[in-house]
N, C-alpha and C positions, 0 to 999 in steps of 0.2 A: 774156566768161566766163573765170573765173582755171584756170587748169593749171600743174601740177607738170612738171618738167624734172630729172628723176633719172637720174646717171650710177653705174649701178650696181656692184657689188664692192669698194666700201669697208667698211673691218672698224669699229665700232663697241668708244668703248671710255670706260670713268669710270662717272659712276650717275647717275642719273633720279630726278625723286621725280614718281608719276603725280599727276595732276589731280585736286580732289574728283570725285565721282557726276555724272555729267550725269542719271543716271536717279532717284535723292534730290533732285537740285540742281530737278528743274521738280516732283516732290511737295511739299517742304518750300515752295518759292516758291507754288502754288495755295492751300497751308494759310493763309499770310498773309492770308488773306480772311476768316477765319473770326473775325477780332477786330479788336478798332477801337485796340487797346494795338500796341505797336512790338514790331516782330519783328527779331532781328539775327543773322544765317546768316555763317558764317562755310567759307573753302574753297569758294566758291564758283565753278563753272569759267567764265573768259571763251571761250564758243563761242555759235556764233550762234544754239540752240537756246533756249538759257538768255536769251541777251541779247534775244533775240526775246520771249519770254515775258515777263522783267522789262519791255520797253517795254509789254506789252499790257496787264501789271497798271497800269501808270501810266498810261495812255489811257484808263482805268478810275476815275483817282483816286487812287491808290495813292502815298502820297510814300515815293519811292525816294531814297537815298542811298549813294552808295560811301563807303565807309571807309576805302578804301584796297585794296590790292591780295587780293584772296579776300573781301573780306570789303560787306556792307551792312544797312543798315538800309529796313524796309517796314514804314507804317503806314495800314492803309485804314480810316481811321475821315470819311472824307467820299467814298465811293465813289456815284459819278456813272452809276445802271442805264439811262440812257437812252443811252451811249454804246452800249452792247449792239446798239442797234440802227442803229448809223451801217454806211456803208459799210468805215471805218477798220478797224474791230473786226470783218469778215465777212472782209474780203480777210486780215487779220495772224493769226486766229485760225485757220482753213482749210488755211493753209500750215505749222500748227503742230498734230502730234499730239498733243503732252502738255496742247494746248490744255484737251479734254475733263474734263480735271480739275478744271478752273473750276467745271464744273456741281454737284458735291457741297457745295462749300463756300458758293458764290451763293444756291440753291435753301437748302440747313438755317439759312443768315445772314438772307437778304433772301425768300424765298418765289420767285425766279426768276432764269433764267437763259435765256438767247440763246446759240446757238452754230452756228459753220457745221461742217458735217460737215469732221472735219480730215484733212490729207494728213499728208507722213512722207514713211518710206519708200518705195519703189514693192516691196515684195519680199512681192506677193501679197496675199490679201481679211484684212483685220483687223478682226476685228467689235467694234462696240461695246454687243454683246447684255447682255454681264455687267455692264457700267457701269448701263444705263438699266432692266434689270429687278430689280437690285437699290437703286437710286434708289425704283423704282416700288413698290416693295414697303414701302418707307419713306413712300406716301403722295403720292409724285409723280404730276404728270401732262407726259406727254410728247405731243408734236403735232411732226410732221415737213413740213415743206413742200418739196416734190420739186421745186418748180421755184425757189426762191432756195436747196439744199440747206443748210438752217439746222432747227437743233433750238430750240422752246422748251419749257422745264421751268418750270413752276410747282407750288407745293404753300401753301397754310395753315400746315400744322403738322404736320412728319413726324413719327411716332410708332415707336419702336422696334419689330422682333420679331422672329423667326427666318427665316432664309434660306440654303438650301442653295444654292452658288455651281456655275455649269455648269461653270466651268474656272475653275482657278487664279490667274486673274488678275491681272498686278501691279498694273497702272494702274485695271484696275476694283475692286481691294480697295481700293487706297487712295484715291479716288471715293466711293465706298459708306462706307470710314471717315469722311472728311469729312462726309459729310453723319449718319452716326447721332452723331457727338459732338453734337450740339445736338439731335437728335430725345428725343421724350418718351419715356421710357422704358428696358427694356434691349433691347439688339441682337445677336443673336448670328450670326455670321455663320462658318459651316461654309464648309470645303475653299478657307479664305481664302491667298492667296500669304502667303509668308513669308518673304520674301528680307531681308536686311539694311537693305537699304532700308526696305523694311517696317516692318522693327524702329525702322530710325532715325525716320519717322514718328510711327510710335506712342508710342515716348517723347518727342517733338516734343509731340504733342497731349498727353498725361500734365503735361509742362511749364509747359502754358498752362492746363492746371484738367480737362482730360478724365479721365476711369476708363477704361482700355481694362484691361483685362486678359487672358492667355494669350495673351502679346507673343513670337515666334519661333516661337508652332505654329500650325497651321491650322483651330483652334479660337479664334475670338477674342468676347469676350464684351466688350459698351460699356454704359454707365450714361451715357445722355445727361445732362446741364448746361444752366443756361439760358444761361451765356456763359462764354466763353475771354479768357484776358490774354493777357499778351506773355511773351519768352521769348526764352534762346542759343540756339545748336544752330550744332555745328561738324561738316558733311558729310563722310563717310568717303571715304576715296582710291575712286578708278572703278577696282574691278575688271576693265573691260574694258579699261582701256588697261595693266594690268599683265599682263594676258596678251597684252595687242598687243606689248609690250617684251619679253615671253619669247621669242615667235615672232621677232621679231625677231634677237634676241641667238642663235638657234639657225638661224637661214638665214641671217647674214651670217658665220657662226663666228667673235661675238664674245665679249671677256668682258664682263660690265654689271652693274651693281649696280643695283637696284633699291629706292629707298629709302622707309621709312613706310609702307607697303605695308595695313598692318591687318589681316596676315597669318591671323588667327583668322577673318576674315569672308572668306577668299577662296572657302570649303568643298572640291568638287572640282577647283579650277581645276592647285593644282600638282601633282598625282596624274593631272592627265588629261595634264598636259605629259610627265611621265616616261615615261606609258605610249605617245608615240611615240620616246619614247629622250632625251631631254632630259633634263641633269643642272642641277638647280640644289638650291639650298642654303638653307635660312633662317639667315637670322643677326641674331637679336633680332627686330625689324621689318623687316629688310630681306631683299632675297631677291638672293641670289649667283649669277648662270650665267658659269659655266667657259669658254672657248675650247672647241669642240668641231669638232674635225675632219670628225667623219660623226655620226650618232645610229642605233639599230636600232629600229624597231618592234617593239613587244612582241605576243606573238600568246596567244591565250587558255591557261589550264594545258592547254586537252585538241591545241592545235596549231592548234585553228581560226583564221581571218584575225579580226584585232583591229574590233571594231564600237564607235566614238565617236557618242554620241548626244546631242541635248539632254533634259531633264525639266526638271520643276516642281522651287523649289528643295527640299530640298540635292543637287538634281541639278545636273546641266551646262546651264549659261546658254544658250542658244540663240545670244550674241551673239558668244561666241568661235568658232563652229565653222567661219566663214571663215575666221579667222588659223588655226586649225588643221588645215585642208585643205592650204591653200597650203604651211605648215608641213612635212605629209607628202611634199609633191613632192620634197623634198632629201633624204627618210631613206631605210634603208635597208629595204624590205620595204613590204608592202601594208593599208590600213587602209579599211572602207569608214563613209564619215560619212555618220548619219543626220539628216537635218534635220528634225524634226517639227513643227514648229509652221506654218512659214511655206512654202507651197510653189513662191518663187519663186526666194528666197535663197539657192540652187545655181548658178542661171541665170549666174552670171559665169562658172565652168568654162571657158568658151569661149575667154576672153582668158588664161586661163592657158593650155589648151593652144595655143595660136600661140604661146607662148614655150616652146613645147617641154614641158609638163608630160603627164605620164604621166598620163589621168583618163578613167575612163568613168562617164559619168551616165546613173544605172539609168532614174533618173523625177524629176518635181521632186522629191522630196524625198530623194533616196539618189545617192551619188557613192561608186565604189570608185577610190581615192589607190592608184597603182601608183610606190612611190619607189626609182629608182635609185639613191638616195645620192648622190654631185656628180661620180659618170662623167658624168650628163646636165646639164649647168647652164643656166637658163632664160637665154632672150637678149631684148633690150631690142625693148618694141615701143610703141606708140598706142595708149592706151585709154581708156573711158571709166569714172567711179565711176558704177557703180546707186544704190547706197544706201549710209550711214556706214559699215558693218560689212566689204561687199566691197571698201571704196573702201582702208581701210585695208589689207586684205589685201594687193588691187593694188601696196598703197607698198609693203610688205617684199617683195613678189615681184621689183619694179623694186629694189630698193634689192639684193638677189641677184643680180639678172641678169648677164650680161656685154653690156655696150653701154648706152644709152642707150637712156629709155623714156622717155613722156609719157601723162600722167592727165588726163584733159577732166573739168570736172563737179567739180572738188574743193570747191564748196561743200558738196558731200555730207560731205565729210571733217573740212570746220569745223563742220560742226554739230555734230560729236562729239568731236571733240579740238582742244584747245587749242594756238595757235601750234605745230603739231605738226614742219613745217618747221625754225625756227628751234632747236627742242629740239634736235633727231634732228643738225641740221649742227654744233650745239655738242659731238656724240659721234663728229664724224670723218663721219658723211655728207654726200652731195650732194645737195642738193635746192634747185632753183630754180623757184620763185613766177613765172609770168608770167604 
């Protein structure tokens, strides 16, 4: 198993341009299913999420093609449903969350789909209620069999109609849109996610012949088709690894430039960096952090201690609130993060405090960040990544520390960021791959 070898307290310095979406990058790739015309994505990120997925569409039938560096072509117009039910497709699919996407597109295309209940991250119960009851509503049927954990979805003919969504959903909206672009009728589907991704989506399916309309609110209305063409579509920069670079550039007090950014789609991300005292800058596309010496926590107008939460978008991503923990251990003053969604996703705290970090964890989902500023500076230790989001954290905490740390487990960290190592030593870090 691979691990990182990071000798910490080198200043980081030049600019970055982040990676497409990993979170777009396996939506827009499931959509590919939905036409038998060629589809060509472009920014495409090479991480093992993505790449893991692209092999499962092709073990599928799917003729894939790189184009070159970001960029491929996908065309599933002799897609093979009996592979569904090999062992190849239970074990690749299971290990893959954004797997379940498959199901909207398969079921509204072909009448069915196979799927092994998928894994991910370990950071707590992720249901996939919102997915299969708003599938069901469109006419599915669902059958779970508890001892090969595999879903099969079949339907005839989904028929549009209204469905109020339990939660927000990102991956279960864009499941549910999948599958009403081809259903009879209109679809409207209330208290839908609305993330950029989203957006990028849905102008995706618009592209290829769909009617969605009331694109960026949580009101989305579709006029199913009886079929979909092909289509560009070039994936926006991953918001999450521009706030990994912020974080970063403010616990190593470097200066970094961060470039192409897509700065109108980041919503609160550079507003939640300031408000632990972090100065950076927009400059066109790009986003400018300063050297900074120390940063201060901002505390509410009335004095109370500053409270960082995730929501539904145009709220705060749930996915940055690691880097921004870790983040607080270097500032100056107290901030407590709330983590709502997922109640395991705190659970690293642990490995931060042995490196000396100031942190009480209320309950899984609340952590109050006590930051001495750099009188305390964390010092180099052994750890292991939980999941993509802590695993990153981990690296900026190591890449701060004084001394030398080691990260077990960094497949976790390939699945979400691309050659992140070899970026990060091109900006004056240390970090060695063993």
């Amino acid at each position: 198993m691979a691990s990182f070898h990071i000798e910490g307290g080198h200043k980081l310095h030049g600019a970055i341009r982040p990676q497409g979406a990993k979170n777009e990058a396996l939506q827009l790739l499931c959509a590919c299913l939905l036409t038998p015309e060629k589809i060509i994505l472009h920014n495409v990120p090479d991480i093992l999420d993505v790449n893991n997925l692209i092999e499962l569409l092709a073990g599928l039938g799917v003729k894939t093609c790189s184009l070159g560096k970001g960029s491929w072509s996908f065309q599933a117009d002799d897609i093979d449903l009996d592979k569904l039910e090999t062992g190849y497709f239970f074990e690749k699919s299971a290990a893959l969350r954004g797997s379940v996407m498959m199901v909207g597109p398969l079921v509204a295309r072909f009448g069915k789909a196979i799927i092994a209940k998928p894994g991910g991250d370990k950071i707590g119960r992720r249901r996939l209620d919102t997915h299969f009851l708003g599938i069901q509503k469109l006419g599915a049927r669902f059958d779970y069999d508890a001892e090969r954990s595999l879903y099969t979805v079949e339907a005839e003919k989904l028929k549009g109609c209204y469905m109020l969504l339990d939660e927000a959903s990102v991956t279960g909206t864009a499941n549910i849109l999948m599958a009403a672009v081809l259903a009879k009728g209109r679809t409207t589907i209330y208290n839908a996610a609305c993330e950029p991704y989203i957006q990028q989506l849905c102008r995706m399916l618009n592209a290829m012949g769909a009617n969605i309309t009331g694109i960026g609110s949580n009101l989305l209305n579709i006029e199913g088709v009886d079929s979909l063409g092909g289509c560009t579509m070039r994936i926006l920069p991953d918001m999450i690894e521009v706030g990994s670079f912020i974080g970063m550039a403010a616990m190593t007090a470097s200066e970094l430039t961060i470039k192409d950014v897509a700065y109108d789609e980041l919503g609160l991300i550079p507003d939640s960096f300031r408000r632990l005292g972090i100065q950076l800058e927009r400059r066109g596309d790009d986003i400018y952090i300063p050297a900074q010496d120390s940063y201060t926590i901002e505390t509410f107008i009335d004095g109370s201690i500053m409270t960082i939460a995730d929501a539904p978008w145009p709220g705060l991503t749930p996915d940055l609130l690691s880097v921004m923990l870790v983040v607080a251990t270097q500032a100056k003053g107290s901030v407590l993060i709330h983590q709502k969604m997922f109640e395991s996703r705190l659970f690293f705290v642990d490995k931060l405090i042995d490196m000396g970090a100031q942190i009480i964890l209320c309950d899984p989902h609340r952590a109050t960040v006590i930051g001495l500023g750099r009188q305390q500076v964390l010092r180099g230790a052994r750890m292991t990544s939980p999941d993509i989001r802590a695993g990153i954290a981990l690296l900026i905490a190591a890449m701060s520390a004084q001394g030398e740390s080691r990260i077990f487990n960094i497949d976790q960290i390939d699945r979400g960021y691309e050659r992140i190592d070899q970026r990060l030593n091109a900006l004056g870090a240390s970090i060695k791959r063993i």
